[in-house]
N, C-alpha and C positions, 0 to 999 in steps of 0.2 A: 556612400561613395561620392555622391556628388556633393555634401559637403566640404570634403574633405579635397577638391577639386577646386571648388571658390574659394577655402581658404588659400590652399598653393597661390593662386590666380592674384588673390591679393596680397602675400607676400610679394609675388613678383612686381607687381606694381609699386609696394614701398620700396624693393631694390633700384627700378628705374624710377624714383622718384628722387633717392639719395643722391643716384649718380647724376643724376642732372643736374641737385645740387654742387656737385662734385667736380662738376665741368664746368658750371658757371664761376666757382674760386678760383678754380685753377686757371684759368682763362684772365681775370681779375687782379689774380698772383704775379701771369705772365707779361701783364700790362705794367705793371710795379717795378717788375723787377729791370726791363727796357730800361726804363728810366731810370733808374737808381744807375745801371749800369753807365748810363752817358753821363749822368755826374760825376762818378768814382773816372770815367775815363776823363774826362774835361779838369777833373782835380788831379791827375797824375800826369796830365801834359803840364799844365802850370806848374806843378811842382820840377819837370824837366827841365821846363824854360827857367826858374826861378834860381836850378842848383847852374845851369849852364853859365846862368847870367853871374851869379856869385865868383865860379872859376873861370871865367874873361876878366872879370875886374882883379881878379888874386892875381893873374899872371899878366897884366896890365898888356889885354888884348883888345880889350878896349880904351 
């Protein structure tokens, strides 16, 4: 019985040992992807300004 008690015990402890791994990507993931996020935003403002500026000069509003 009581082997069968320290195995569970260390099961458990590999499960929180994954998850921590699990938190530490994810966390790591979450950091990446911020960033990826404000490029992809910073590239779709320039491409707004870039089509805006195209149709001023087509319609000679500038």
């Amino acid at each position: 019985m009581f082997e069968r008690l320290i195995r569970l015990e260390e099961k458990l402890m590999g499960v929180d040992t994954r998850l921590a791994l699990a938190e530490q990507d994810s966390r790591a993931l979450h950091k990446k992807i911020d960033t990826l996020f404000y490029w992809m935003l910073a590239g779709f403002g320039g491409l707004y300004a870039s089509i805006a500026g195209l149709l001023a000069k087509g319609f000679n509003w500038i």
